[in-house]
VOZA-710608 format. One line per field, with one value per residue (C-alpha): residue number from 0; residue in one letter; z, y, x. Coordinates in nm, 3 decimals, always signed. Example, Ala and Ser with C-alpha at 12.3 -4.5 7.8 and 13.67 -1.06 7.14 Angstrom:
% residues 2
num [0 | 1]
residuo [A | S]
zz [+0.780 | +0.714]
yy [-0.450 | -0.106]
xx [+1.230 | +1.367]
END
This chain:
% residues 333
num [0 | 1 | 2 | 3 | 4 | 5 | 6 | 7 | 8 | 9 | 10 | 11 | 12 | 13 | 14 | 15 | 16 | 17 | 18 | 19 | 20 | 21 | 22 | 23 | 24 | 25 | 26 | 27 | 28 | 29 | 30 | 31 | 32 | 33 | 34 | 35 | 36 | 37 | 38 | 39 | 40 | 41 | 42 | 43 | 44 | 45 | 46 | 47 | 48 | 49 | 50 | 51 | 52 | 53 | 54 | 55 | 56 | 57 | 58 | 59 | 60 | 61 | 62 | 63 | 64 | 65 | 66 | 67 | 68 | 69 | 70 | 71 | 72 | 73 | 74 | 75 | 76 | 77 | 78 | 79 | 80 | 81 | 82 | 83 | 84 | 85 | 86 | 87 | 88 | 89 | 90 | 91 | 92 | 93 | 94 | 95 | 96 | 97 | 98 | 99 | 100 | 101 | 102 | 103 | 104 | 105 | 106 | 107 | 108 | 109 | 110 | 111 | 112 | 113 | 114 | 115 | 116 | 117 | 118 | 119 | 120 | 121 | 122 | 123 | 124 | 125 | 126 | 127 | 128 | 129 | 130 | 131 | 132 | 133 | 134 | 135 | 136 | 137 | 138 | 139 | 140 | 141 | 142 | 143 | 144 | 145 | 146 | 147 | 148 | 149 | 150 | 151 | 152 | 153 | 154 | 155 | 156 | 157 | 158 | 159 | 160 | 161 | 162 | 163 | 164 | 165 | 166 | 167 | 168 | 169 | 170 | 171 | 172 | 173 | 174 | 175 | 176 | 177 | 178 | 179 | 180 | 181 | 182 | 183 | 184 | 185 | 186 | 187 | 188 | 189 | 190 | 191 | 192 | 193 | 194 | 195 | 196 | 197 | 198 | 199 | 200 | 201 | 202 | 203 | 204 | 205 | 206 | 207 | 208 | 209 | 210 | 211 | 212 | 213 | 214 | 215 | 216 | 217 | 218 | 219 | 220 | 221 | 222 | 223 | 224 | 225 | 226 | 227 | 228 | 229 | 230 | 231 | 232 | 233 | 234 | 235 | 236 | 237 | 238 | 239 | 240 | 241 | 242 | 243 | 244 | 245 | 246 | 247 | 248 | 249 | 250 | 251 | 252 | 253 | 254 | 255 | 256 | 257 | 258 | 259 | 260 | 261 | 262 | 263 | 264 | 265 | 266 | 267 | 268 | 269 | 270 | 271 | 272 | 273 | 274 | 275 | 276 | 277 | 278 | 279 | 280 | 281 | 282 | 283 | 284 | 285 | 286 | 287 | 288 | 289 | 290 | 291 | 292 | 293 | 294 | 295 | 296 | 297 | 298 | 299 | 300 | 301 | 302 | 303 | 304 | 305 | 306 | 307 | 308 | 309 | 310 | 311 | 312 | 313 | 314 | 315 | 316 | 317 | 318 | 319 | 320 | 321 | 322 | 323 | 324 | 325 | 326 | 327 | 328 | 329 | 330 | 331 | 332]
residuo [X | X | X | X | X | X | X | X | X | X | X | X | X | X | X | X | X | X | X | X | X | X | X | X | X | X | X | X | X | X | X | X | X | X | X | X | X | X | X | X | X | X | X | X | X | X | X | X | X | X | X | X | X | X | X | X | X | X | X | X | X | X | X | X | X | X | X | X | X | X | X | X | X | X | X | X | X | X | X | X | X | X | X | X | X | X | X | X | X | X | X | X | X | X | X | X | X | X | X | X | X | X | X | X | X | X | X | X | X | X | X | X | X | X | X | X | X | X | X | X | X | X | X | X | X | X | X | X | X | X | X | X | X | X | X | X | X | X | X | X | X | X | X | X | X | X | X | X | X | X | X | X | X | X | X | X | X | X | X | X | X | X | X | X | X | X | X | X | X | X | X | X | X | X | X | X | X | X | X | X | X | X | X | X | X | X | X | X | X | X | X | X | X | X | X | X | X | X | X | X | X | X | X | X | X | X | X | X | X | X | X | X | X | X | X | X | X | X | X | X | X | X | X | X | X | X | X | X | X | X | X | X | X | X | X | X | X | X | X | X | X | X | X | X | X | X | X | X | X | X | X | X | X | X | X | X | X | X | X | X | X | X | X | X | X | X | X | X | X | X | X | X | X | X | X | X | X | X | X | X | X | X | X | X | X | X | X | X | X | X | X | X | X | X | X | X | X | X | X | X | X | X | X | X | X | X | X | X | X | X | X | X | X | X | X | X | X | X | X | X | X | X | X | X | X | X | X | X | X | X | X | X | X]
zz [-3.099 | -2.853 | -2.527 | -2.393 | -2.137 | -2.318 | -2.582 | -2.243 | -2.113 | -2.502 | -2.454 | -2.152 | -2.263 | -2.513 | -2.277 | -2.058 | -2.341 | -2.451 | -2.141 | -2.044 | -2.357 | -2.274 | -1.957 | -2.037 | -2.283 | -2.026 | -1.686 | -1.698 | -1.338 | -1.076 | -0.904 | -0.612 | -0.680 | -0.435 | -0.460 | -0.335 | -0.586 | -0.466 | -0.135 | -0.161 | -0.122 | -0.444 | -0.488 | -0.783 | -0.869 | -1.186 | -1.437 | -1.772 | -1.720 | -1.543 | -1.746 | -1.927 | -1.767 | -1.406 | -1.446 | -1.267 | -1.531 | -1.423 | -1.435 | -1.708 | -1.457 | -1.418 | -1.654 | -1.784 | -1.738 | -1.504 | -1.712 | -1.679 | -1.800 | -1.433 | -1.228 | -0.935 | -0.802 | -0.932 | -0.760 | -0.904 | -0.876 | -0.885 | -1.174 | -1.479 | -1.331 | -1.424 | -1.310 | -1.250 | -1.266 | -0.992 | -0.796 | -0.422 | -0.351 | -0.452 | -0.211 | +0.065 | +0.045 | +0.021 | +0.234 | +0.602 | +0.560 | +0.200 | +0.388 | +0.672 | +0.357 | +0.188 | +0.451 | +0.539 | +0.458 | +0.048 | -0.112 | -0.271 | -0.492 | -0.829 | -0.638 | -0.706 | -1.054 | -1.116 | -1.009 | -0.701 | -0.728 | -0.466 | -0.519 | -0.396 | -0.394 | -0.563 | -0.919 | -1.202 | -1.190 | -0.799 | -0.778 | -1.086 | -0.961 | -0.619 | -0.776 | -0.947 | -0.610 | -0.571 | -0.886 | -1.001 | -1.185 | -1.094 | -0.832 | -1.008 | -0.946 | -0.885 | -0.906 | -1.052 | -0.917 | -0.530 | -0.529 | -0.683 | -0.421 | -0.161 | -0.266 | -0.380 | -0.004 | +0.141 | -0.039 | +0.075 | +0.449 | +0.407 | +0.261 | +0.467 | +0.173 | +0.312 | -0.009 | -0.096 | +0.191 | +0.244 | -0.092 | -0.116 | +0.227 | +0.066 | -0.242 | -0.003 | +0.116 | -0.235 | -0.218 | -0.478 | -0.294 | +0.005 | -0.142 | -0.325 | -0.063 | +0.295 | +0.496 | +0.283 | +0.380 | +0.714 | +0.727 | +0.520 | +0.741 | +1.092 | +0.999 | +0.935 | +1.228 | +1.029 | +1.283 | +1.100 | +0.743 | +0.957 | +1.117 | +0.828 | +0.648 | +0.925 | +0.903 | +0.501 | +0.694 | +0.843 | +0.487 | +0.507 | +0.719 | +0.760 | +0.918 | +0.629 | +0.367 | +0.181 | +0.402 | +0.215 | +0.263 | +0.445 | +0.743 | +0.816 | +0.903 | +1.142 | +1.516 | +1.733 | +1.906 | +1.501 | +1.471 | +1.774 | +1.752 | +1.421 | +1.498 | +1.878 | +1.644 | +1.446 | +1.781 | +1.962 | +1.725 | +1.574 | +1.949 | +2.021 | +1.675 | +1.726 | +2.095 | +1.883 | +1.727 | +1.980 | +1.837 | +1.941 | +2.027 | +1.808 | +1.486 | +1.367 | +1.113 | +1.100 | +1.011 | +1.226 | +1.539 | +1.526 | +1.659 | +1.983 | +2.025 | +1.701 | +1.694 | +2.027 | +1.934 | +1.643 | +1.295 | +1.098 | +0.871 | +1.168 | +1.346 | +1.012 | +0.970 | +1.368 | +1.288 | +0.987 | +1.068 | +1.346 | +1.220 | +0.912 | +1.194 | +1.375 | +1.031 | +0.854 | +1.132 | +0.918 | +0.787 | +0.436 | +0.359 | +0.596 | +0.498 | +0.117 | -0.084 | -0.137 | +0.211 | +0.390 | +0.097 | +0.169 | +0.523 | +0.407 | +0.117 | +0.397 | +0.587 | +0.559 | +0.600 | +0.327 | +0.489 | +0.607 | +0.318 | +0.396 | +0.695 | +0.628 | +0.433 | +0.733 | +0.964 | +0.746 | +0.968 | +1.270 | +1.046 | +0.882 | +1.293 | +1.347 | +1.079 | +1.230 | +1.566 | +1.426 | +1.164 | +1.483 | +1.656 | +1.621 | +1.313 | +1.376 | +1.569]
yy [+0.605 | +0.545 | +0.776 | +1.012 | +0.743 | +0.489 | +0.646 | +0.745 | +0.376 | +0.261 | +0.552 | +0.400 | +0.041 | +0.133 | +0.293 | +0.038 | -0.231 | -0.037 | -0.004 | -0.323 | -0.493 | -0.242 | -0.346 | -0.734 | -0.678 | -0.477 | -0.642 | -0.988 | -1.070 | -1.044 | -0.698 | -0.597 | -0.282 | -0.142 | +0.219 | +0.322 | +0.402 | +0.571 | +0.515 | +0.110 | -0.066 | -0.220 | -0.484 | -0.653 | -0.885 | -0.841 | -1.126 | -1.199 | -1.444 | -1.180 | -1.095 | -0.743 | -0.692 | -0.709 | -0.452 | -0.116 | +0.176 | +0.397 | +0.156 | +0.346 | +0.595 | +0.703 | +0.399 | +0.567 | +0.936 | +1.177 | +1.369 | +1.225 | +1.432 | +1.301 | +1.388 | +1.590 | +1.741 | +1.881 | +1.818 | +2.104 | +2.023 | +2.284 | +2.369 | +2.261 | +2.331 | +2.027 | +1.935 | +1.643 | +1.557 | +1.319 | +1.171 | +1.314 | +0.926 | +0.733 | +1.035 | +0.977 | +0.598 | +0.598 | +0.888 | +0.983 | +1.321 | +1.399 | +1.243 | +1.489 | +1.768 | +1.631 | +1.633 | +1.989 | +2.230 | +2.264 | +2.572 | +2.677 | +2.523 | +2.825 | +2.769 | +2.422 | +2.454 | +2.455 | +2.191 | +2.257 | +2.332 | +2.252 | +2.347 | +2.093 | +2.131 | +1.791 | +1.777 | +1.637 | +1.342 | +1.249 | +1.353 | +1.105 | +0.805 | +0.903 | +0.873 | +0.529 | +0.394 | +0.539 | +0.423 | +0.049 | +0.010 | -0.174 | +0.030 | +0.172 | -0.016 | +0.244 | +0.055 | +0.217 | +0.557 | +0.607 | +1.027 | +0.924 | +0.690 | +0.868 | +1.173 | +0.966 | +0.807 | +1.153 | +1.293 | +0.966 | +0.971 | +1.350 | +1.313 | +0.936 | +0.752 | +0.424 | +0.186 | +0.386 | +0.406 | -0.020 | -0.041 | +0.238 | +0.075 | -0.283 | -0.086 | +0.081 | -0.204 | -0.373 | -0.585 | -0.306 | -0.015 | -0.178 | -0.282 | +0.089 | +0.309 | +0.111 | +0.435 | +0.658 | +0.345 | +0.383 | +0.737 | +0.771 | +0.488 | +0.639 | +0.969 | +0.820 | +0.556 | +0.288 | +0.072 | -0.282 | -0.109 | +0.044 | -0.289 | -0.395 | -0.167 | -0.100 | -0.465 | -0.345 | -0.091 | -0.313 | -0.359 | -0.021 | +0.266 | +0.488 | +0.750 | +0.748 | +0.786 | +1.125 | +1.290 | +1.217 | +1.498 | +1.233 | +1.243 | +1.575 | +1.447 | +1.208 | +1.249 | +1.174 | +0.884 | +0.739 | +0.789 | +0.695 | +0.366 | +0.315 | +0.393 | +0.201 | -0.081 | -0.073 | -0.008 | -0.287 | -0.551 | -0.473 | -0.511 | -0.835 | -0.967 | -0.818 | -1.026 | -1.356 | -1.343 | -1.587 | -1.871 | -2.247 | -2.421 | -2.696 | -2.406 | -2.473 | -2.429 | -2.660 | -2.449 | -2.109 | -2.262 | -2.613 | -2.722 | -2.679 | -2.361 | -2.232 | -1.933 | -1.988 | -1.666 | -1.877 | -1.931 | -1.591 | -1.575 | -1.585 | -1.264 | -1.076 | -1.174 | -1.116 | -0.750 | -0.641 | -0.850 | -0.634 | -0.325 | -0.383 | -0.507 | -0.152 | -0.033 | -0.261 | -0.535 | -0.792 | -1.116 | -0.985 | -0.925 | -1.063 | -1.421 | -1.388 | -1.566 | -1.222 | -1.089 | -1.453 | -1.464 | -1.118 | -1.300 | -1.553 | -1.366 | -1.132 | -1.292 | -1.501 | -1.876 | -2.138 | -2.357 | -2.051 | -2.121 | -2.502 | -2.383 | -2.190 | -2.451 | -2.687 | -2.470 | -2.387 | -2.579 | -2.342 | -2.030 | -2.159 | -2.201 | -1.840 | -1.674 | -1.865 | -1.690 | -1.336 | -1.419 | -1.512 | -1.175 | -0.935 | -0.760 | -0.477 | -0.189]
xx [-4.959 | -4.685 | -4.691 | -4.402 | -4.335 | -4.343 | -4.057 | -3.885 | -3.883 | -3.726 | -3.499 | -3.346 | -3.407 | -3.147 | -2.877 | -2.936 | -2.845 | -2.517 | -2.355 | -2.412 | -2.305 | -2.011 | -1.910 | -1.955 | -1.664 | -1.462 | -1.556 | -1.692 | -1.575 | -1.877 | -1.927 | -2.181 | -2.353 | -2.563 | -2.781 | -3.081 | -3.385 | -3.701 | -3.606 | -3.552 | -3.199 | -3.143 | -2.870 | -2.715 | -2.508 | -2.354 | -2.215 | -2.264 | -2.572 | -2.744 | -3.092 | -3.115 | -3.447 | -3.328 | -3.077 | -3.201 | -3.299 | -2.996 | -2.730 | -2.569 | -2.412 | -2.075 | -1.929 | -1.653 | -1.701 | -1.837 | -2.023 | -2.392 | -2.731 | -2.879 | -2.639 | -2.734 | -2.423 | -2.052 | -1.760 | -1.513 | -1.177 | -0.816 | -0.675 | -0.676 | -1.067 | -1.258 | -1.610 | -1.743 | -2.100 | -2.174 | -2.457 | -2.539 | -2.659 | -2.375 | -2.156 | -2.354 | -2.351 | -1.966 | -1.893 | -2.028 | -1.819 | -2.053 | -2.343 | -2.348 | -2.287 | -2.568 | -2.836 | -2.754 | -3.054 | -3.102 | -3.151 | -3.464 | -3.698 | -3.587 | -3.220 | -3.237 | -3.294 | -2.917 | -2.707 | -2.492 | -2.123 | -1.856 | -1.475 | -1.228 | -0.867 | -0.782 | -0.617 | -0.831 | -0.611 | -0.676 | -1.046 | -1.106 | -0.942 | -1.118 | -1.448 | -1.389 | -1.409 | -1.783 | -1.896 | -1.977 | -1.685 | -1.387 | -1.140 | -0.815 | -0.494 | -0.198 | +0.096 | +0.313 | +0.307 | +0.360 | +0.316 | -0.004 | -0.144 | -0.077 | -0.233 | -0.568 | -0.530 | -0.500 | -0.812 | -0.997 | -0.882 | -0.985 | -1.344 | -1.431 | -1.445 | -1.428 | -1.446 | -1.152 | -0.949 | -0.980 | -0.893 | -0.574 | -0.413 | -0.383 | -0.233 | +0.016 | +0.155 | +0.202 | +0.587 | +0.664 | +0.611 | +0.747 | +1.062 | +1.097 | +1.006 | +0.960 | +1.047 | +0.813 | +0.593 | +0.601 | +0.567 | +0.225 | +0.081 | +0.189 | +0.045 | -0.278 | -0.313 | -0.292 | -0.126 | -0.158 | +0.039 | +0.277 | +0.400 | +0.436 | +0.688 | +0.877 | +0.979 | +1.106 | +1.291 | +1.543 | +1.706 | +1.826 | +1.986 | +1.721 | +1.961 | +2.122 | +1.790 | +1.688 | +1.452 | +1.073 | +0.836 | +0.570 | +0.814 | +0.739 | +0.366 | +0.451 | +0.530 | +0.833 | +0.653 | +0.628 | +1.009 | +1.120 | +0.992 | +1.104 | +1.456 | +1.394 | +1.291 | +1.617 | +1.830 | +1.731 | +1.743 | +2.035 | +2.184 | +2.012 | +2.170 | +2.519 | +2.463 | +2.401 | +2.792 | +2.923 | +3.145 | +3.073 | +3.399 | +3.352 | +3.438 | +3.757 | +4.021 | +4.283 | +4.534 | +4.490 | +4.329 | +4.243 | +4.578 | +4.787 | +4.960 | +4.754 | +4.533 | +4.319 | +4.010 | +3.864 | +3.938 | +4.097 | +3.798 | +3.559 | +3.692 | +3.732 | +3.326 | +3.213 | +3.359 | +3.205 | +2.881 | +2.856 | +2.941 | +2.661 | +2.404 | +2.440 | +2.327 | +2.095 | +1.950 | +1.868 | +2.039 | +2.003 | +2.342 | +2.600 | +2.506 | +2.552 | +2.811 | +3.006 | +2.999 | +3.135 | +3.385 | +3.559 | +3.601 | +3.880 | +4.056 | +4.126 | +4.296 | +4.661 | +4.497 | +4.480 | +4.245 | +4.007 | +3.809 | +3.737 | +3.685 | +3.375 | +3.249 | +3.241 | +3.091 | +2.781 | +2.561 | +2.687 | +2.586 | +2.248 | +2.203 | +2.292 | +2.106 | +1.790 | +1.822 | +1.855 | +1.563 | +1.370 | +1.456 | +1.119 | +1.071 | +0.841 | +0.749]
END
């Protein structure tokens, strides 16, 4: 005759088997979990080679859903009002803010017959891609939706979720997002200290006039000292490169100044490009656009020189030179 425990150990045998058949389908890259059981710091490593019998009894947990018979704790979130049935060990490992929760006094022994509720203000949408990062399951990628990240970022800055927050701040500065929204960029990682992220898209900044950007709503987070030395950033480089459009002497068009008596400032083309070069480095300090094809062309149709054009083509050394010392100029805050 076979024993409760006994049917209770096939039970979970059998779980065990499904979702691990499951996730070798799904995830055959290596993962690390680590969880405590009965008080002892387990750790796996999971790959396909892995035997069935070394897998830990609850490994079935929180693979795809939240919604598991031995969970010991519900995370509500705001409307539409979903719970999610989560476990008060996997919280506290992730999260010294649900730690400190967790260790508070617990109610009574007939209290503790129902499951403990907490109300959070996150969306369905945010608390679930907050909790992938808990579980031993491979993070979520959001890489396609900025308003998203940020709000999962916010609710993991807000609860200490630290697998989540290392995770979200390489996300934020994806070449994507950077490209798309560098200012929004910049704004998200000053109001959260993140020092090292915010470097880094202020740097994306210089592609654009940032006094001339919608306002974002993350800029109303951020300090003056976070502005200011965004727009200090953009200021003083954009002075040191206008400083850098000096002419060598040995630039010269035959026809407007390379002769006696001819034009003695420079070539036509080259005053027609030291003015609007400067003029777009006040906005935009970078050598993005006043080195392109289209910009140095409008230089010489402009003006009344047929040789202009021949002109610019022999000096490319002398501007290849030039856009080197303004690249070399610094580039972040």
């Amino acid at each position: 005759m076979v024993s409760s425990d006994q049917e209770r150990l096939v039970a979970e045998d059998s779980l065990v088997d499904r979702q691990w058949k499951r996730l070798r389908r799904q995830y055959p890259t290596p993962a690390l979990v680590a969880y405590f059981d009965q008080g002892l710091k387990i750790a796996l490593e999971l790959c396909c080679r892995l035997p069935l019998s070394l897998l830990p009894p609850h490994f079935a947990m929180a693979i795809d859903c939240f919604d598991d018979p031995t969970a010991d704790f519900i995370l509500r979130s705001s409307l539409p009002v979903t719970d999610y049935h989560v476990h008060r060990l996997l919280l506290s490992l992730a999260s010294p803010f649900f730690d400190q929760m967790l260790s508070l006094p617990q109610p009574s022994p007939k209290e503790l017959a129902k499951i403990p509720v907490v109300e959070v203000s996150e969306v369905p949408e945010i608390l679930q891609l907050l909790l992938q990062f808990i579980y031993p399951m491979p993070n979520p990628i959001i890489d396609d939706d900025l308003d998203t990240l940020i709000l999962v970022l916010h609710a993991a800055i807000k609860y200490d979720i630290l697998p989540a927050i290392d995770d979200l701040r390489k996300q934020l500065v994806s070449e994507r997002y950077l490209k798309q929204s560098p200012t929004r960029i910049y704004a998200v990682a000053s109001r959260y200290e993140l020092e090292e992220e915010a470097k880094l898209a202020s740097k994306y900044t210089l592609g654009i006039n940032i006094l001339d950007m919608p306002l974002s709503e993350e800029l109303r987070y951020i300090s003056a000292f976070s502005y200011h030395r965004l727009l200090a950033l953009h200021h003083t480089r954009g002075k040191a490169a206008q400083a850098l459009l000096r002419l060598r002497d040995d630039v010269k068009c035959m026809e407007c100044n390379g002769t006696y008596g001819a034009f003695s400032e420079g070539p036509k083309w080259w005053l027609d490009f030291q003015k609007r070069a400067t003029e777009e480095l006040g906005a935009r300090p970078t050598t993005e656009v006043i080195f392109t094809i289209e910009f140095l062309s409008r230089s010489f149709q402009q003006v009344e020189c047929r040789k202009c054009p021949l002109s610019v083509l022999e000096s490319w050394w002398f501007l290849e030179e030039l856009k080197r010392k303004i690249d070399e100029l610094p580039t972040t805050i």
